[in-house]
C-alpha positions in Angstrom: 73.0 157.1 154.5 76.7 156.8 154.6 78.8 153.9 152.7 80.6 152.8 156.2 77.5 151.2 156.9 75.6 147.6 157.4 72.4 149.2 155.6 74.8 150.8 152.7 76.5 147.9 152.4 74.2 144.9 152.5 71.4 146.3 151.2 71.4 149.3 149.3 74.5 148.9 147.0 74.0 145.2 146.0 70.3 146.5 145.6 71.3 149.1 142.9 74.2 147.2 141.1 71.9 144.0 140.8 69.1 146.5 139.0 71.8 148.5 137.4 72.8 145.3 135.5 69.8 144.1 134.8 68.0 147.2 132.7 69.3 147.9 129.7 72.2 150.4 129.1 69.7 153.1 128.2 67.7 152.7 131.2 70.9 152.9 133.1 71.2 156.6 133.9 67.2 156.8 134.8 67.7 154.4 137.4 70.8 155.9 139.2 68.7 159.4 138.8 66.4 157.9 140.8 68.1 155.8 143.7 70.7 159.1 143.9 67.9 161.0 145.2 67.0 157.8 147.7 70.4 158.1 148.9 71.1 161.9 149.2 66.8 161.9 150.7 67.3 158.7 153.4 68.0 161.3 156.8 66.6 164.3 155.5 63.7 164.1 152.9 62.9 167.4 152.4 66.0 168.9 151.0 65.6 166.5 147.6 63.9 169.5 147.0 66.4 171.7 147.5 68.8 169.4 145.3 65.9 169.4 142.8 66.0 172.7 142.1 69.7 173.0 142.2 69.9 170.7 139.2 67.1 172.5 137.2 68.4 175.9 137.9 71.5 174.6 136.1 70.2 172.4 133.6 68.1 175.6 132.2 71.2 178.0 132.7 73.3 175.7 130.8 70.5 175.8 127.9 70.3 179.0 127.5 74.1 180.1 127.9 74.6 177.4 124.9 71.6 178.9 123.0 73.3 182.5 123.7 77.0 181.2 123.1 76.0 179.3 119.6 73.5 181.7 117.7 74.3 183.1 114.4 77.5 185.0 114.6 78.3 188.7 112.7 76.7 192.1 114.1 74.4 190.0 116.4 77.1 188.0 117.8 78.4 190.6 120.8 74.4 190.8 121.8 74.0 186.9 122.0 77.5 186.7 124.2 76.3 189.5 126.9 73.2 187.5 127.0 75.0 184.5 127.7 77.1 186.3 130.1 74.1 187.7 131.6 72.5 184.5 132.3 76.2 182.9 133.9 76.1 185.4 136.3 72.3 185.1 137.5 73.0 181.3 137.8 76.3 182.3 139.6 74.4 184.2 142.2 71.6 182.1 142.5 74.1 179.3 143.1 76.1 180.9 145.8 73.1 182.8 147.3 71.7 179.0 148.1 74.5 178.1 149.5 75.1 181.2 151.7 71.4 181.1 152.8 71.9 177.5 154.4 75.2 177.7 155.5 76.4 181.0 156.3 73.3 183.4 157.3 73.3 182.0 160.8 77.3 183.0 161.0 76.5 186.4 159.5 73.6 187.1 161.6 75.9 185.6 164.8 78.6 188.4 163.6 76.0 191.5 163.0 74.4 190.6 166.4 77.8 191.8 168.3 77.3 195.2 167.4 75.4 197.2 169.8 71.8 198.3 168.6 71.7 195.0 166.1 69.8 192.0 166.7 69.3 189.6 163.7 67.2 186.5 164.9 68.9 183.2 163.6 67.0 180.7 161.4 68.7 177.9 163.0 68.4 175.8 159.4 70.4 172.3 159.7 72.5 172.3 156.6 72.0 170.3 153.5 74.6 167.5 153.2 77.2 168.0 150.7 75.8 171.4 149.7 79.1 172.2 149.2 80.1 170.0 147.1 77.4 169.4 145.1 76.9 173.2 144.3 80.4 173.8 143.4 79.6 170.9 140.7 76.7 172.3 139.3 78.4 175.4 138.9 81.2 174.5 137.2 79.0 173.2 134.1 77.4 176.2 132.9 80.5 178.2 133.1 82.7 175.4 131.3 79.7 175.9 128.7 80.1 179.5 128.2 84.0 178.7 127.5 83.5 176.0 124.8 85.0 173.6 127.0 81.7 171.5 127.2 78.9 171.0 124.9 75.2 171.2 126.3 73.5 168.4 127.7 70.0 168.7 126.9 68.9 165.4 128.9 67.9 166.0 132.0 68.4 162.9 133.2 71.9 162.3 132.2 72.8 165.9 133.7 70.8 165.4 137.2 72.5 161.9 137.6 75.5 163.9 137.0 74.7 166.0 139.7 73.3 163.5 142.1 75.7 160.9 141.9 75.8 158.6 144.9 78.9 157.7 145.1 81.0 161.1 144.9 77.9 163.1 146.1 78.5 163.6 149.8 82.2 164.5 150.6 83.5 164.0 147.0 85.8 164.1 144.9 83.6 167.5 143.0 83.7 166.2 139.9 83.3 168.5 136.8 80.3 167.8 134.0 83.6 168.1 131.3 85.3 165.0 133.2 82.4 162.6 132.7 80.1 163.8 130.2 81.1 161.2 127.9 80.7 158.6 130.1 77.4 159.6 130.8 76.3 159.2 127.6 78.3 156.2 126.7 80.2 154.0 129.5 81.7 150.5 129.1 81.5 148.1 132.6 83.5 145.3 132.5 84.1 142.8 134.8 88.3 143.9 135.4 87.0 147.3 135.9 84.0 145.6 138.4 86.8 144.0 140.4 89.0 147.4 140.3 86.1 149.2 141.9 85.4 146.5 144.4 89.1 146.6 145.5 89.3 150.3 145.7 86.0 150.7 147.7 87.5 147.7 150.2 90.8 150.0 150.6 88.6 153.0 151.1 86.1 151.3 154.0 89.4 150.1 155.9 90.8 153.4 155.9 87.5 154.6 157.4 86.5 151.9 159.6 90.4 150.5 160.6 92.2 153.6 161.0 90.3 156.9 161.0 87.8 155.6 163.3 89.8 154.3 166.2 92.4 157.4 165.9 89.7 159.3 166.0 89.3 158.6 169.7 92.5 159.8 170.7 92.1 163.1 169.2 88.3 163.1 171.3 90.1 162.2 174.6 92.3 165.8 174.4 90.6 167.9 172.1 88.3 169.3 175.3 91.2 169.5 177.9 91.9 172.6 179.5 95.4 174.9 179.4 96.0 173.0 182.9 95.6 169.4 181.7 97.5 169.5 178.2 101.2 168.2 178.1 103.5 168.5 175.6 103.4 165.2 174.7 99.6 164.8 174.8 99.1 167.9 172.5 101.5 166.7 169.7 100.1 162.9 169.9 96.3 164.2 169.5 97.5 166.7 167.0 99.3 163.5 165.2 96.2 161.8 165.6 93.5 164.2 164.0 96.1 164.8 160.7 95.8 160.9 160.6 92.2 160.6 161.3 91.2 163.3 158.4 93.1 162.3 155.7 92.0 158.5 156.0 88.8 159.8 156.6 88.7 161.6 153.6 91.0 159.8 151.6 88.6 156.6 152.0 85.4 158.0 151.5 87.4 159.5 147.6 88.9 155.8 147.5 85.3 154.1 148.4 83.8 157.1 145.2 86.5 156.2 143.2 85.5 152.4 143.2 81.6 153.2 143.1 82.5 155.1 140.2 84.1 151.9 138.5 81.6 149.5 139.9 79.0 151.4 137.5 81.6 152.4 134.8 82.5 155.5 135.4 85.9 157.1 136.0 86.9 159.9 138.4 89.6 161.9 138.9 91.9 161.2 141.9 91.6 163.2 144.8 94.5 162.1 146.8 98.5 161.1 145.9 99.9 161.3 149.2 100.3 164.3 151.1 102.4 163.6 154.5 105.2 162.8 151.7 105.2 166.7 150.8 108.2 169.0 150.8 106.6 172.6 151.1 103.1 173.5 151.8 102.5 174.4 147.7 103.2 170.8 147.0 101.1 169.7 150.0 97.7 171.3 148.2 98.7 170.0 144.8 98.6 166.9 146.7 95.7 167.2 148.8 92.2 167.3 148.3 92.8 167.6 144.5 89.3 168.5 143.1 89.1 171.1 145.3 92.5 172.7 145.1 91.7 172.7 141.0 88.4 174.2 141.1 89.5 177.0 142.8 92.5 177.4 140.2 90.3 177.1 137.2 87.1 179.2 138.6 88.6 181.7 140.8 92.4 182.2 140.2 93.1 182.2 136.7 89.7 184.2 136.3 91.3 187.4 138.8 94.6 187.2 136.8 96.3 184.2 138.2 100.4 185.0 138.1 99.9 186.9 134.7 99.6 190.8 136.1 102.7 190.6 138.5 103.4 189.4 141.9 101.7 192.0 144.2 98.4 190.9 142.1 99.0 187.2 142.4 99.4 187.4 146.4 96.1 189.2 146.6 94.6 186.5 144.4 96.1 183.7 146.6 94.7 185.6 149.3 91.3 186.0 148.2 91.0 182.2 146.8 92.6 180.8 150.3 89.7 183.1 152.3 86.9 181.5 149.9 88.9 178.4 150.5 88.4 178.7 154.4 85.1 179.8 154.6 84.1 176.8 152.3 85.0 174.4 154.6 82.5 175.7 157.0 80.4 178.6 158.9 83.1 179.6 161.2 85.4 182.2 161.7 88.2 179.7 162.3 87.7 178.3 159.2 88.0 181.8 157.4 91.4 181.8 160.1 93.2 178.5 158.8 92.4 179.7 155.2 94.5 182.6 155.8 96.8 180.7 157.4 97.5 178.6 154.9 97.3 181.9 152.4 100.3 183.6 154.8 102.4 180.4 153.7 101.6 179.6 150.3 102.4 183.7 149.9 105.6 182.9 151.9 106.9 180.7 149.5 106.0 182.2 146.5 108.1 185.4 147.6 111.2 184.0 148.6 110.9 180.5 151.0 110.3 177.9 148.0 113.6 178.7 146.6 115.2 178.4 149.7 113.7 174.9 150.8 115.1 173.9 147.4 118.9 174.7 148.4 118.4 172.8 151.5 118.4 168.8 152.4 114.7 167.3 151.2 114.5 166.5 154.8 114.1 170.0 155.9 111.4 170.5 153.3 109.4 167.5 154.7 109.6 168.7 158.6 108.7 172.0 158.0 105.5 171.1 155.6 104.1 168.4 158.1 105.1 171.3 160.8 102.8 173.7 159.0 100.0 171.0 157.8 99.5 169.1 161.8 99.2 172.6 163.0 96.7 174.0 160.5 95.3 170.6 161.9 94.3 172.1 164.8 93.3 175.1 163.8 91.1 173.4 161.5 89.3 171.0 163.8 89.0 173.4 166.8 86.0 175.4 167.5 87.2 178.5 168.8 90.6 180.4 168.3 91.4 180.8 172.4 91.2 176.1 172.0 93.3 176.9 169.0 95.9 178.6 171.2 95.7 176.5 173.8 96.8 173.5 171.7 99.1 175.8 170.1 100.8 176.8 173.3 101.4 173.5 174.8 102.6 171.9 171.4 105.2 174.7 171.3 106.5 174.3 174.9 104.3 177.2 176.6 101.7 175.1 178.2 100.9 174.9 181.6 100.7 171.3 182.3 104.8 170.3 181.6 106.3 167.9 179.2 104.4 164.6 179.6 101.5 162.7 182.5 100.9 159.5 183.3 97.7 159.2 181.5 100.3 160.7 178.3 101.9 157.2 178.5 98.8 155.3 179.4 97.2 156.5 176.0 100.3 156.1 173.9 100.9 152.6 174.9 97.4 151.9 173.8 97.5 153.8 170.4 101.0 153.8 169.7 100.8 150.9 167.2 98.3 152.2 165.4 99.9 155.4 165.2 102.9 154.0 163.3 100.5 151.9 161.5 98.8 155.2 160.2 102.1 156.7 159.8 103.2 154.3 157.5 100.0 153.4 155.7 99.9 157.1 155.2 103.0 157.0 152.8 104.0 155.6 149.4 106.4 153.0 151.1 104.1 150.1 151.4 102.8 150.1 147.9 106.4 150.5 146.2 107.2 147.3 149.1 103.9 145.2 147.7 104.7 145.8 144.4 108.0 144.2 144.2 106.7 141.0 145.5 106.2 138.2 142.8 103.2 138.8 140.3 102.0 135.3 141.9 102.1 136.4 145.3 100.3 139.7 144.7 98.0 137.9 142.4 97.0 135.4 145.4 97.6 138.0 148.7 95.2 140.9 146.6 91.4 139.1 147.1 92.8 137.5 150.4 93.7 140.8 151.9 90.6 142.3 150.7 88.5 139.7 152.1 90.4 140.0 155.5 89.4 144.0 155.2 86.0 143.6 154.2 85.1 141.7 157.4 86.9 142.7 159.9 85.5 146.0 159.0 81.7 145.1 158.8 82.8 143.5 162.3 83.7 147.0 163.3 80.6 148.3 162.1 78.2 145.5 163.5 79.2 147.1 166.9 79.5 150.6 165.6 77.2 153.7 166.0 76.5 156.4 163.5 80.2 157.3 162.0 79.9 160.1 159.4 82.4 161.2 157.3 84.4 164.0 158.2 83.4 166.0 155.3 79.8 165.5 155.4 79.5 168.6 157.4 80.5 170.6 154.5 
């Protein structure tokens, strides 16, 4: 089930709010529990079971790593810690070998296969949606545990609706047990909040349905074309097109979490604060897919020494966390390829090209980050590294097919406007614009405009097929 959808909209989520209301605050969290596993179970029942045992893997490890962490203290102390060490890194392996048996084996087996005398057979498992996501999240708690920066949650409910939680469950924002463990004991919902959410899910499903949709089908007319059939132009316009098409992609499905979140109380962290409007690639991935960018920081780089044992250690721990970074997006040696692209720039910069960019005209800055983030782009939607060069060569003036076709124009004169409508809508400008029109006229345009989105997007979608998120393949 995916929220850009009739059956979503008009039917499960005024379902669950209308229950959700009705119950009383402490049978709240029992009946998300319970319709989170509807949702994550709709298209593929079987792998509740798989989520299941996710959350009881970590509900028990973070029982007994609080047990460990928080008996007695003196001469037994240094015993109970290594036990709650111990148990952190069983659930750590557990954790990760889940996720590499359903997502990676096939690639590994794939890899081994190429050397002569090997043959390991493929399973050929479809993989879990939001395994990803959802076991980076369950992850995170025990270990926060075993820090003392989160106390144990000994309701199982409360931590598998943590887990399970509709609206961020899929594609995101991870959220971290510490962020909302409060709330999960004790929310407030309020009818400003209500509205809040409401407007922020509207925002979301327009970015999805209005914009990332119908881009979308400009990057699908090039993205198969052959080194004979790919201009100049038509490279750099699909190129465009996908970098517009994945970040309203993903940056609706976190604004249509974000209000889910407040339609039932809760508050999440942001995920997005504009990244087109960055000025070097480090400020493009504080900007970008937040959640992500800061798990790895707090759970990987500061844990292999971060920037405190010198700069030849802190490359390689860029390194390492940008390869893991790759390789989570997907099963796919391209992915493990724009992760280290990404690494060879953020490394750049941290040597000697950040200080530079800073001497120089913002402007400079800003072309060479979306330079570098439309390019890794391509590398990042493409399924092979020879497609890879083939875009690359013809957005750099070495293709074979010259400048610009006829069909070029044809296509621009038909997406063009949208284009510079992503473009813009893509940038702070037309908030900081809204916001200095009277407090009246915002007050009356707000419910109007988000009335005008909300059906002209289920419009879209009465007409639609299946349209997935971007990120549910991850």
């Amino acid at each position: 089930m995916v929220f850009s959808s009739i059956l979503f909209l008009f039917i499960y989520l005024p379902i669950v709010l209308a229950v959700y209301y009705i119950v009383p605050s402490r049978w709240r969290n029992v009946w998300l529990f319970a319709v989170n596993l509807v949702f994550y179970g709709w298209g593929e029942p079987v792998y509740i079971l798989l989520m299941l045992f996710s959350i009881c893997l970590n509900y028990v490890s973070g029982l007994l790593v609080g047990k460990y962490m928080g008996a007695g203290g003196g001469r037994h102390a240094g015993c109970e810690r290594k036990k709650a060490r111990a148990v952190l890194i069983v659930n750590t392996v557990a954790n990760l070998a889940m996720l590499f048996f359903f997502k990676y084996f096939d690639l590994v087996a794939d890899t081994l296969s190429l050397i002569p005398g090997i043959r390991v057979p493929k399973l050929g498992l479809s993989l879990p949606i939001g395994i990803s996501f959802y076991t980076f999240q369950t992850m995170s708690y025990p270990i926060d545990v075993y820090r003392g920066d989160s106390y144990v949650q000994k309701n199982f409910i409360k931590f598998g609706t943590f887990v399970a939680l509709f609206p961020q469950l899929i594609a995101g924002p991870i959220v971290r047990y510490k962020d909302i463990a409060r709330q999960l004991d004790e929310r407030h919902e309020t009818l400003d909040k209500f509205a809040d959410g409401v407007q922020r899910f509207v925002v979301g499903l327009g970015k999805k349905v209005l914009i990332a949709n119908n881009v979308g089908m400009l990057w699908d007319v090039y993205a198969g074309k052959s080194p004979g059939e790919l201009t100049f132009v038509g490279a750099w316009m699909a190129a465009i097109a996908f970098s517009l098409q994945i970040y309203f992609d993903f940056s609706g499905y976190s604004d249509m979490a974000i209000g889910l979140g407040k339609m039932l109380g809760f508050e999440f962290l942001e995920n997005f604060n504009y990244p087109y409007i960055s000025k070097s690639v480090t400020e493009f991935w504080r900007r970008w897919h937040i959640s992500l960018s800061t798990w790895f920081r707090d759970y990987v780089y500061i844990p292999l020494g971060g920037s405190r044992k010198g700069l030849p250690r802190q490359l390689l721990n860029l390194l390492i966390v940008w390869s893991l970074t790759g390789l989570w997006h997907g099963a796919s040696w391209t992915f493990l390829f724009w992760g280290l692209y990404y690494a060879f720039f953020l490394i750049l910069e941290k040597v000697f090209l950040l200080k530079q960019l800073q001497k120089l005209p913002s402007f400079v800055g800003h072309i060479y980050t979306l330079l570098v983030a439309i390019s890794g782009w391509v590398i990042f939607q493409q399924a092979s590294v020879g497609q890879t060069l083939v875009f690359f060569r013809a957005m750099y003036g070495f293709g074979q097919a010259g400048f610009c076709g006829s069909e070029d124009l044809y296509y621009l004169a038909g997406f063009g406007l949208l284009l510079a409508a992503g473009i813009f809508a893509s940038l702070p400008a037309g908030k900081a614009l809204f916001g200095k029109l009277p407090e009246k006229l915002r007050a009356a345009a707000v419910p109007a405009l988000i009335l005008l989105v909300m059906c002209v997007s289920t419009a879209y979608l009465v007409d639609s097929t299946y349209n997935p998120f971007l990120y549910f393949r991850f």
